[in-house]
PDB file as gemmi writes it, atoms N, CA and C in Angstrom:
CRYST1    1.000    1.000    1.000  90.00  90.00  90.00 P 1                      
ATOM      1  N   UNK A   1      50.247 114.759 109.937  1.00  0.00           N  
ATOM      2  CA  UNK A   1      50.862 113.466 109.678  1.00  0.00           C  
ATOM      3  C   UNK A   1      51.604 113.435 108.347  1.00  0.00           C  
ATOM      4  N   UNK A   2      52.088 114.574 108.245  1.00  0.00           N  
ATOM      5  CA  UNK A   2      52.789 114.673 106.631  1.00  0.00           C  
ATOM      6  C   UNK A   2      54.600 114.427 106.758  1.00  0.00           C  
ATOM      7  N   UNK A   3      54.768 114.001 108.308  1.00  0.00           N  
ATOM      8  CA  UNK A   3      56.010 113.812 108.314  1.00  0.00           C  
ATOM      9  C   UNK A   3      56.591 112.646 107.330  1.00  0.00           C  
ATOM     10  N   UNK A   4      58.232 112.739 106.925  1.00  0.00           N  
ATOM     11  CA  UNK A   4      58.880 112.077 106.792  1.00  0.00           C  
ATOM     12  C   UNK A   4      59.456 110.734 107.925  1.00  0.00           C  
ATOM     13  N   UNK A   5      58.868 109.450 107.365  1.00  0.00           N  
ATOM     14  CA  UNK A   5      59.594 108.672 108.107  1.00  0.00           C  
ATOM     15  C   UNK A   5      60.996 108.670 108.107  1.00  0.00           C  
ATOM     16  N   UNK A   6      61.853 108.178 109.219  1.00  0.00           N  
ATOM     17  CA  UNK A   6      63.403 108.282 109.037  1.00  0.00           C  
ATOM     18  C   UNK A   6      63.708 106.944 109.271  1.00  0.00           C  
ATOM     19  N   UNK A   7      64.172 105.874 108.702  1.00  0.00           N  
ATOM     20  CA  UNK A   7      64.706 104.223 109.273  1.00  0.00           C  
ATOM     21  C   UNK A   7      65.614 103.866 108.947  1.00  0.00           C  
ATOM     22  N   UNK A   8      66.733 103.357 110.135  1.00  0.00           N  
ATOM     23  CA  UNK A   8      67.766 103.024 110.193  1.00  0.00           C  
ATOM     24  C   UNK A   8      67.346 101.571 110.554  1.00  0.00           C  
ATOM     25  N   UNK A   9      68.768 101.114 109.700  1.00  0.00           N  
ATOM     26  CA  UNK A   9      68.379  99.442 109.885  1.00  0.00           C  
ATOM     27  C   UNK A   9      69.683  99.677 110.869  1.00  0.00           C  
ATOM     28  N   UNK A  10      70.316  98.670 111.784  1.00  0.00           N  
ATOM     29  CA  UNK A  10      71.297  98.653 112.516  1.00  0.00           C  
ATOM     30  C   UNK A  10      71.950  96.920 112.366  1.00  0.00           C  
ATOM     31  N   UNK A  11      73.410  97.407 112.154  1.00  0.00           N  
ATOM     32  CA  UNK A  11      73.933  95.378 112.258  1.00  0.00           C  
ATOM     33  C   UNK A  11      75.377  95.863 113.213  1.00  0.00           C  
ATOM     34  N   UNK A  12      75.771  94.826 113.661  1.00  0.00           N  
ATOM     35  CA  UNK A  12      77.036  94.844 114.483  1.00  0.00           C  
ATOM     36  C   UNK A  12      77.920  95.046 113.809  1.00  0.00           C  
ATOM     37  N   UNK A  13      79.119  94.380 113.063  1.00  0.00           N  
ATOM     38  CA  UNK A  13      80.011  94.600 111.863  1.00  0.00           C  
ATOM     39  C   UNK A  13      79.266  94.403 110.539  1.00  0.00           C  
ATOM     40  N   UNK A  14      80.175  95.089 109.443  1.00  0.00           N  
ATOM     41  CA  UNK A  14      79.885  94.719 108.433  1.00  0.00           C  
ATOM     42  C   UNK A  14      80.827  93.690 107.815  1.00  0.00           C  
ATOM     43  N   UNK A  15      80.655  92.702 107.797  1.00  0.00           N  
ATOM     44  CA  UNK A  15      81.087  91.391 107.247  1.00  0.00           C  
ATOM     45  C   UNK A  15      80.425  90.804 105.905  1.00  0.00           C  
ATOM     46  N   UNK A  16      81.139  90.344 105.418  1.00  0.00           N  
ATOM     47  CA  UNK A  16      80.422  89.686 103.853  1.00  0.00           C  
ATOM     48  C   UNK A  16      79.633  88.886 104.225  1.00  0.00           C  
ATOM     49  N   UNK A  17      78.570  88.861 104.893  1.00  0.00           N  
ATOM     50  CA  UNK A  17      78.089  87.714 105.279  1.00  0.00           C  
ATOM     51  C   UNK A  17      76.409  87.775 104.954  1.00  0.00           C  
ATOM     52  N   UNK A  18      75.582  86.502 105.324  1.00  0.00           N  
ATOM     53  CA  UNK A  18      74.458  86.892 104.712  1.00  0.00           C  
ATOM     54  C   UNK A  18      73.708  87.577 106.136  1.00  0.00           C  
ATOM     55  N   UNK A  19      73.442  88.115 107.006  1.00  0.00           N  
ATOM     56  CA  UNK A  19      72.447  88.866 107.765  1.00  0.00           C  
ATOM     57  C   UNK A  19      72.819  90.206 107.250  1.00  0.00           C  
ATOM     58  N   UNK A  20      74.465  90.565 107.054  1.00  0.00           N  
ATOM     59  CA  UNK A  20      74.841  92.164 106.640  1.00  0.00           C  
ATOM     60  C   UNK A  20      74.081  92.505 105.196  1.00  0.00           C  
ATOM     61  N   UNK A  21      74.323  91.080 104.137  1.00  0.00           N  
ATOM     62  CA  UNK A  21      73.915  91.524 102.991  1.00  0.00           C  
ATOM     63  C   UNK A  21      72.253  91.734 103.056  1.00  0.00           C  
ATOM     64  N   UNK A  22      71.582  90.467 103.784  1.00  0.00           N  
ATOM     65  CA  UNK A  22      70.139  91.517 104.324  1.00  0.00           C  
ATOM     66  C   UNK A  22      69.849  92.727 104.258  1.00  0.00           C  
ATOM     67  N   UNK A  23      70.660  93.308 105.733  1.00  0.00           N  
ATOM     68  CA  UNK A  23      70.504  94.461 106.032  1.00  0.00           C  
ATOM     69  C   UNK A  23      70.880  95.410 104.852  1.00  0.00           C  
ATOM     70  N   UNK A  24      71.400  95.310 104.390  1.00  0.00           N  
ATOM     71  CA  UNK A  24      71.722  96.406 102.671  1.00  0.00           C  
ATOM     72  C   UNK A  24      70.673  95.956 101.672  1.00  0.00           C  
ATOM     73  N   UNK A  25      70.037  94.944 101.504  1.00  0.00           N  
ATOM     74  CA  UNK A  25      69.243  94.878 100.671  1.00  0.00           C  
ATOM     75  C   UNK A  25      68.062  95.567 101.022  1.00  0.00           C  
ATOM     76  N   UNK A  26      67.817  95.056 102.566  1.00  0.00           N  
ATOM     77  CA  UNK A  26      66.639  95.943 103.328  1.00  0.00           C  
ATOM     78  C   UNK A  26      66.695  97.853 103.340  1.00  0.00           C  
ATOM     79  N   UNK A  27      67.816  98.142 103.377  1.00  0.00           N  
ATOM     80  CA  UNK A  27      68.168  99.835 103.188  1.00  0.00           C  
ATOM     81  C   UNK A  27      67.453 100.024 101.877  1.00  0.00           C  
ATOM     82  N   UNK A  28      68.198  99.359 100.813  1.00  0.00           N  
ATOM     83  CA  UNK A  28      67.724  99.511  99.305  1.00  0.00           C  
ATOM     84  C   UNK A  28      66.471  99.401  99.028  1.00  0.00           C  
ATOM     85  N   UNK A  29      65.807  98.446  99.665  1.00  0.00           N  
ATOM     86  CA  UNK A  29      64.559  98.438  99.057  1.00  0.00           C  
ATOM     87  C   UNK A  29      63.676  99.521  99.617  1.00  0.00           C  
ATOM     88  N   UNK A  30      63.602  99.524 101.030  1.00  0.00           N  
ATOM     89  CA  UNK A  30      63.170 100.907 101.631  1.00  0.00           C  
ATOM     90  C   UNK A  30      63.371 102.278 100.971  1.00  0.00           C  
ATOM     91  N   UNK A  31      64.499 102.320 100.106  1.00  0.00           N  
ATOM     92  CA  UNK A  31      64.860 103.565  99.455  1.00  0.00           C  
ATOM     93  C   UNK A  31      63.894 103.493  98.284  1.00  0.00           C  
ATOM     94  N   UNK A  32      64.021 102.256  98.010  1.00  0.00           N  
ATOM     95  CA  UNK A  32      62.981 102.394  96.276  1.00  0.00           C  
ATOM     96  C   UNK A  32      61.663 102.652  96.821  1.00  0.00           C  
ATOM     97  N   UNK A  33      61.195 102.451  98.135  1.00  0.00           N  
ATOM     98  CA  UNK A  33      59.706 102.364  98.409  1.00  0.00           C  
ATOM     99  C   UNK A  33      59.641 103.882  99.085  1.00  0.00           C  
ATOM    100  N   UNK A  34      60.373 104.816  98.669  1.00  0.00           N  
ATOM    101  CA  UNK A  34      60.874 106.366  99.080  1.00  0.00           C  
ATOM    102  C   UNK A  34      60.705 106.630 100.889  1.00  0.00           C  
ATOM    103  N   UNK A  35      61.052 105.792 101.584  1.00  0.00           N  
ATOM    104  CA  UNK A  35      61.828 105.831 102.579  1.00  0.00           C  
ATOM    105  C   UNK A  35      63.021 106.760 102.879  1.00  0.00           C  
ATOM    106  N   UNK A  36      62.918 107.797 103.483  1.00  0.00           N  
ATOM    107  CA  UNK A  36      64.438 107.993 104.167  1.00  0.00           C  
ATOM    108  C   UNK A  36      65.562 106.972 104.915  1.00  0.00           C  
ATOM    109  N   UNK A  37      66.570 106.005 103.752  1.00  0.00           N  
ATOM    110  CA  UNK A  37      66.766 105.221 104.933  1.00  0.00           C  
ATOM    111  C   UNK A  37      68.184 105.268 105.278  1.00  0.00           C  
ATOM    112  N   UNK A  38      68.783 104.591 106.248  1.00  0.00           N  
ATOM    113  CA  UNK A  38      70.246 104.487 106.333  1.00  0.00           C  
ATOM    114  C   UNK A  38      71.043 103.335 107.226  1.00  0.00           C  
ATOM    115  N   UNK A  39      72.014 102.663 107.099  1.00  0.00           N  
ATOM    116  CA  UNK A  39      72.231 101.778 107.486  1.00  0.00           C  
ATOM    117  C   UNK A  39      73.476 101.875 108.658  1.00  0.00           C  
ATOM    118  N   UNK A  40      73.063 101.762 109.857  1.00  0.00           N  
ATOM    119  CA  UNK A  40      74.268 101.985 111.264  1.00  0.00           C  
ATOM    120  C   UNK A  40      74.591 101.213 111.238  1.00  0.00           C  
ATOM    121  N   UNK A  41      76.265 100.861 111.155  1.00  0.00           N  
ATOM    122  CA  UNK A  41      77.335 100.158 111.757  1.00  0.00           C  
ATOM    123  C   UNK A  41      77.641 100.364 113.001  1.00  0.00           C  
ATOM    124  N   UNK A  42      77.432  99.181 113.776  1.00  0.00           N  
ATOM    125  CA  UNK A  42      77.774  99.333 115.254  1.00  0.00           C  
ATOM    126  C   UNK A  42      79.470  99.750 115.664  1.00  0.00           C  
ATOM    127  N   UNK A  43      80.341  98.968 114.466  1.00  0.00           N  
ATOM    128  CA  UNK A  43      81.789  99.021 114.909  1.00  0.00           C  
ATOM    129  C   UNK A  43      82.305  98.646 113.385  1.00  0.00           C  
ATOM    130  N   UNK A  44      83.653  99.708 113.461  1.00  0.00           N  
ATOM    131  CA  UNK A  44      84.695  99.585 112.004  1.00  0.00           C  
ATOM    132  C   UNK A  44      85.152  98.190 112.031  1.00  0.00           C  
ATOM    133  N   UNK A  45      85.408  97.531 113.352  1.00  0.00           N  
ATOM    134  CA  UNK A  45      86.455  96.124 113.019  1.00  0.00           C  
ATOM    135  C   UNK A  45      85.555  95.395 112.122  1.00  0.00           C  
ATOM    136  N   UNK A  46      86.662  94.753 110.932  1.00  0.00           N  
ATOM    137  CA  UNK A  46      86.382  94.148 109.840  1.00  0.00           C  
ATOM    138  C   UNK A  46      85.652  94.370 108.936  1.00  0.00           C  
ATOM    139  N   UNK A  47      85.697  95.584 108.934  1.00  0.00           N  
ATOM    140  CA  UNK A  47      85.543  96.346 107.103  1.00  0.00           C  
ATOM    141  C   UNK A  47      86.350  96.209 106.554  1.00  0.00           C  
ATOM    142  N   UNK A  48      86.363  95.519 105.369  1.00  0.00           N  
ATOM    143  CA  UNK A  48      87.058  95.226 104.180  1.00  0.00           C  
ATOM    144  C   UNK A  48      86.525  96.697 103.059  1.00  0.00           C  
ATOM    145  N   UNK A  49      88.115  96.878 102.758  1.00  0.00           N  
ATOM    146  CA  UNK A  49      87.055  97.848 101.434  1.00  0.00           C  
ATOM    147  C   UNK A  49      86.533  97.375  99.987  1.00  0.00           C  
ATOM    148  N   UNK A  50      87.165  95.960 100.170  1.00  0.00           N  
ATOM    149  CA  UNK A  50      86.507  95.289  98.573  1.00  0.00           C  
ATOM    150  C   UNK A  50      85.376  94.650  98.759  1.00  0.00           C  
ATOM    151  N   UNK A  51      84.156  95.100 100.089  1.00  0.00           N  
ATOM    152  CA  UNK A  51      82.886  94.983  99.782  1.00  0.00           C  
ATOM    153  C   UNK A  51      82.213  96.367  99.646  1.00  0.00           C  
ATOM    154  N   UNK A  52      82.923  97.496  99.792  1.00  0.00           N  
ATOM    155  CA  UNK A  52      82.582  98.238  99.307  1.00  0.00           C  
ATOM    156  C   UNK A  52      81.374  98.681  98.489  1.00  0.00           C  
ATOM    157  N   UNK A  53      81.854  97.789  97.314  1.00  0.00           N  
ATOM    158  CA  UNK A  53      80.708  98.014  96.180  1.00  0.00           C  
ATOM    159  C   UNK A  53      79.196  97.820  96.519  1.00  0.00           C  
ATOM    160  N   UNK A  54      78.697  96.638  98.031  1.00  0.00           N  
ATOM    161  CA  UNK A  54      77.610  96.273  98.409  1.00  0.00           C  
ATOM    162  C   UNK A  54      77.016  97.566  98.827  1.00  0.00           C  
ATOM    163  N   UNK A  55      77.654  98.477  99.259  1.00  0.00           N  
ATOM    164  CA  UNK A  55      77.250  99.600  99.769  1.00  0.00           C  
ATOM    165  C   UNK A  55      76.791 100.864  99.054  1.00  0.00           C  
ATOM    166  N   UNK A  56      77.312 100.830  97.626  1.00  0.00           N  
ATOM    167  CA  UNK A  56      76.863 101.683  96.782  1.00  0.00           C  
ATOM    168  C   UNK A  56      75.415 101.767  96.631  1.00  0.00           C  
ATOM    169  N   UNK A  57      75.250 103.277  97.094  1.00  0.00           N  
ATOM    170  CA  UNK A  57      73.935 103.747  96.524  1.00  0.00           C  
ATOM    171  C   UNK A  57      72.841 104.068  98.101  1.00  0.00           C  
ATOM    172  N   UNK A  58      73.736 103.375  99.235  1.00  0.00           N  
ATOM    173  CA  UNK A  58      72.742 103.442 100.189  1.00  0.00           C  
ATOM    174  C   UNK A  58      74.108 104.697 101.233  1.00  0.00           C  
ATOM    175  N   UNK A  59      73.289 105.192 102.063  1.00  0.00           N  
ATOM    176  CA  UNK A  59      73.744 105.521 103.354  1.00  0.00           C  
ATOM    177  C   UNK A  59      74.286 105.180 104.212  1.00  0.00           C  
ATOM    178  N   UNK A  60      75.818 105.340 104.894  1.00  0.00           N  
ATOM    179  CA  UNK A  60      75.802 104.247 106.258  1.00  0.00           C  
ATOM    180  C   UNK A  60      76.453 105.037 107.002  1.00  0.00           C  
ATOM    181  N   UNK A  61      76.778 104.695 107.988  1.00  0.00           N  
ATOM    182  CA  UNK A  61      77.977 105.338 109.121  1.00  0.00           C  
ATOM    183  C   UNK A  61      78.020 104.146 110.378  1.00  0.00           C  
ATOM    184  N   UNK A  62      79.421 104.141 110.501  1.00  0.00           N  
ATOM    185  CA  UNK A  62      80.150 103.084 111.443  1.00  0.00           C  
ATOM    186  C   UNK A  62      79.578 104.589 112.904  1.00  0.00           C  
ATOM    187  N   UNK A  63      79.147 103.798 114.222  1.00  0.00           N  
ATOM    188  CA  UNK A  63      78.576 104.246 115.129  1.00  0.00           C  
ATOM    189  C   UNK A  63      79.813 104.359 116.041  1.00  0.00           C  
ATOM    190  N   UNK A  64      80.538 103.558 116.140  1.00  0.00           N  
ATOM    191  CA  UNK A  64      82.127 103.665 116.793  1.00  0.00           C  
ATOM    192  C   UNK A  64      82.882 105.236 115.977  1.00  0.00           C  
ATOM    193  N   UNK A  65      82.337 105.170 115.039  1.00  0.00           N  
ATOM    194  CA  UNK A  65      83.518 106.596 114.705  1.00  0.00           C  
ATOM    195  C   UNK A  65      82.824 107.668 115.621  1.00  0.00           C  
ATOM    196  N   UNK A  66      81.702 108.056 115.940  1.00  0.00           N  
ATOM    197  CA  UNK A  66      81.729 108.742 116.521  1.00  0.00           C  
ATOM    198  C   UNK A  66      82.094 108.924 118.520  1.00  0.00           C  
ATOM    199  N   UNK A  67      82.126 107.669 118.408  1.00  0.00           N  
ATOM    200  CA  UNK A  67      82.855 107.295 119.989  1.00  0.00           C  
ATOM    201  C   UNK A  67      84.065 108.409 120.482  1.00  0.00           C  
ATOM    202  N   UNK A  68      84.353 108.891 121.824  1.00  0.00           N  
ATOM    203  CA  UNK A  68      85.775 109.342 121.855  1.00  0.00           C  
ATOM    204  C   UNK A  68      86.500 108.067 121.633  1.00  0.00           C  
ATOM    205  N   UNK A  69      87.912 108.646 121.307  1.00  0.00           N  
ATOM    206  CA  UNK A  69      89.033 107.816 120.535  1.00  0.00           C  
ATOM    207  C   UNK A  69      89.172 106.612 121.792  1.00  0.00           C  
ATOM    208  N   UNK A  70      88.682 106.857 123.479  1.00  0.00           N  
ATOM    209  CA  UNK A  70      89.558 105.841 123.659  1.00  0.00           C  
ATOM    210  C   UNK A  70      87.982 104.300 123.770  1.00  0.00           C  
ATOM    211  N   UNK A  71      87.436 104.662 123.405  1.00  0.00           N  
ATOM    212  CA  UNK A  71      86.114 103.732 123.032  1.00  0.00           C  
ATOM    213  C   UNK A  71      86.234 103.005 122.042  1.00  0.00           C  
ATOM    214  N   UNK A  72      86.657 103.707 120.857  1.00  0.00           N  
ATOM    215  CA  UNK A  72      87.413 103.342 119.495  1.00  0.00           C  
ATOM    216  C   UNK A  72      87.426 101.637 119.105  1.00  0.00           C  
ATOM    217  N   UNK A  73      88.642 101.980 120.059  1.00  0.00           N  
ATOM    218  CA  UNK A  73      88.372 100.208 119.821  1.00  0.00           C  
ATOM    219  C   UNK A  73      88.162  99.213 120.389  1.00  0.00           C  
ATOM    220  N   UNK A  74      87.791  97.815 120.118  1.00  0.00           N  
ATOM    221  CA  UNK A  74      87.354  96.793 120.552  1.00  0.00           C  
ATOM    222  C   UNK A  74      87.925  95.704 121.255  1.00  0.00           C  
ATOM    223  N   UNK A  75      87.578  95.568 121.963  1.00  0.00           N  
ATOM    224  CA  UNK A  75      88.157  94.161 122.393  1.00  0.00           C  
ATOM    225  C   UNK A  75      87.202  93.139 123.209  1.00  0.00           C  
ATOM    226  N   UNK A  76      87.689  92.025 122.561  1.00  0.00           N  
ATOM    227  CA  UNK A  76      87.039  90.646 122.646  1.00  0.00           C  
ATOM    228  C   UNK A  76      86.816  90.194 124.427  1.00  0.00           C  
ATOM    229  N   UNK A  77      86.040  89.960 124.602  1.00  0.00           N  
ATOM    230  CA  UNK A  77      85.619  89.699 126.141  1.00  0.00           C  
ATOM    231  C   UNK A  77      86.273  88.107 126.311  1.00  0.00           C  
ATOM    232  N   UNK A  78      86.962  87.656 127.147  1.00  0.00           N  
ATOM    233  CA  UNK A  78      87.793  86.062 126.797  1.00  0.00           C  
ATOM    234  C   UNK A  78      86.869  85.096 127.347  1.00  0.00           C  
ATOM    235  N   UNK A  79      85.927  84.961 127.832  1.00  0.00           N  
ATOM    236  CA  UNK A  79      84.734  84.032 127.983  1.00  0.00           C  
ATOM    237  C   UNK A  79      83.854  83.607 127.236  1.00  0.00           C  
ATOM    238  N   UNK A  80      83.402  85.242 126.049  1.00  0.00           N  
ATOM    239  CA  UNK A  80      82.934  84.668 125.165  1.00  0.00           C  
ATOM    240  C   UNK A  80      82.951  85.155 123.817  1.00  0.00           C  
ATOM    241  N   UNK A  81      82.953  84.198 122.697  1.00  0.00           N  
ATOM    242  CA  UNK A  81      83.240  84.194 121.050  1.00  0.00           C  
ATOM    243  C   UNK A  81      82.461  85.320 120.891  1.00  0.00           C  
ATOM    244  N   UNK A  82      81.371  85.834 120.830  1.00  0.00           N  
ATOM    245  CA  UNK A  82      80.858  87.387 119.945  1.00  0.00           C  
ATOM    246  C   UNK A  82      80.740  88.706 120.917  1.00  0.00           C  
ATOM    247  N   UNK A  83      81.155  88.642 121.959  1.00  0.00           N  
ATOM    248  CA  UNK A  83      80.813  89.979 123.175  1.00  0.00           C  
ATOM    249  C   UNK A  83      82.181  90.581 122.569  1.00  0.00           C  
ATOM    250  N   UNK A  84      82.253  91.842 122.726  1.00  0.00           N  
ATOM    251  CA  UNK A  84      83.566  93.028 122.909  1.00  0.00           C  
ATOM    252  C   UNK A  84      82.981  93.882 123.863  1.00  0.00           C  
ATOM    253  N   UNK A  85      83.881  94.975 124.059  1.00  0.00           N  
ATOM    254  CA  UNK A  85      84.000  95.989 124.924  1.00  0.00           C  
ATOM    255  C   UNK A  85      83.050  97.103 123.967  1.00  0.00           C  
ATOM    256  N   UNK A  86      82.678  97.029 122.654  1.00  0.00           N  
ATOM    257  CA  UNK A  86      81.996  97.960 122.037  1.00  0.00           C  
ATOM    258  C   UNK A  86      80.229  97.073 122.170  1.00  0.00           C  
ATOM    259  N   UNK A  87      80.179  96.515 122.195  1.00  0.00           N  
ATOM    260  CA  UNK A  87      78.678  95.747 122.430  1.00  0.00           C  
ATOM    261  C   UNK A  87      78.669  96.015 124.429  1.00  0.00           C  
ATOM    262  N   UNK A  88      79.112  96.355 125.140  1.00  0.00           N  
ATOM    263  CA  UNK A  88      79.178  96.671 126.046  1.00  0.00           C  
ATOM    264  C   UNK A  88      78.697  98.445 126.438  1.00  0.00           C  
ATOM    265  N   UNK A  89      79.528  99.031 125.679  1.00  0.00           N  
ATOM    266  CA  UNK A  89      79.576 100.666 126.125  1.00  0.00           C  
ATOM    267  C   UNK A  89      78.777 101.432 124.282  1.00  0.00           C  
ATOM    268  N   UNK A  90      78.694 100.749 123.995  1.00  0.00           N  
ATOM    269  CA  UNK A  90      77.138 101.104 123.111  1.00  0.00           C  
ATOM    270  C   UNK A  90      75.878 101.502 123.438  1.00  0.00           C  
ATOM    271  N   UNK A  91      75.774 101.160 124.516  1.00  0.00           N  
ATOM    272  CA  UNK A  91      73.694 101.174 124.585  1.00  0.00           C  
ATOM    273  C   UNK A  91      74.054 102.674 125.319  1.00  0.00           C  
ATOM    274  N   UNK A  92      75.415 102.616 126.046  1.00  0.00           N  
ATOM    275  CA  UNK A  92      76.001 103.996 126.650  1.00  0.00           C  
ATOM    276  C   UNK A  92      75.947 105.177 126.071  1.00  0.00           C  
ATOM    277  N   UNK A  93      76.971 104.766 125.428  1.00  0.00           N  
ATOM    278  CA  UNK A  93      77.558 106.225 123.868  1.00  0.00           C  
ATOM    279  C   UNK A  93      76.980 106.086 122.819  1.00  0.00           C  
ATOM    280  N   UNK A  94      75.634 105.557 122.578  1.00  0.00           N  
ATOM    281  CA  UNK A  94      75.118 105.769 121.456  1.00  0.00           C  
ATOM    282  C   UNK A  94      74.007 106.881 122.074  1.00  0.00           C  
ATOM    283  N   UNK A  95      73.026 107.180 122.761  1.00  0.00           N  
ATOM    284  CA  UNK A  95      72.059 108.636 122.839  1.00  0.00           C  
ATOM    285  C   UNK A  95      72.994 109.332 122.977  1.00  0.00           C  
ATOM    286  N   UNK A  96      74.286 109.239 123.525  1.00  0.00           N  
ATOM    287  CA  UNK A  96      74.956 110.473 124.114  1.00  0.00           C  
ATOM    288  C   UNK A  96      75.746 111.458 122.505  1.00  0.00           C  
ATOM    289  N   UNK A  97      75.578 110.595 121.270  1.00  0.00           N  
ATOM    290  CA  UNK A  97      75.743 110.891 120.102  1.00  0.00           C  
ATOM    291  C   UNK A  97      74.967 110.576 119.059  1.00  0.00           C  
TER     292      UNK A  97                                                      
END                                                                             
């Protein structure tokens, strides 16, 4: 039982908003409590790079970059305000990478 835990926190976009800034505070503190941790981005749309700085010091990776290109990108489902085509073919192409 001498393994290393590994924990990924996971959020949909990263937006300035307060559940994202959670989730980065939650990475951070896990790191101070010597956690292996890292923070998955479900999808690039609406990364700004002048929040950037929230991200210093922790781990992350957008989960769409590793998608093939034509997965890439998103689009809005017209029935409803938060569904896309990447909250769709996620639960898909995410074991498969």
């Amino acid at each position: 039982m001498n393994r290393r835990l590994k924990i990924a926190v996971m959020v949909d976009q990263l937006l300035p908003g307060g559940v994202q800034k959670a989730a980065i505070e939650e990475v951070k503190n896990l790191q101070k409590l010597g956690f292996e941790t890292s923070l998955i981005i479900l999808m690039r749309k609406g990364f700004e790079k002048k929040i950037n700085y929230l991200l210093s010091g922790i781990k992350y990776e957008f989960l769409s970059d590793r998608y093939p290109k034509i997965f890439q990108k998103s689009f809005k489902l017209p029935i409803f305000k938060f569904l896309s085509t990447l909250h769709l073919a996620g639960p898909i192409l995410a074991p498969l990478r």
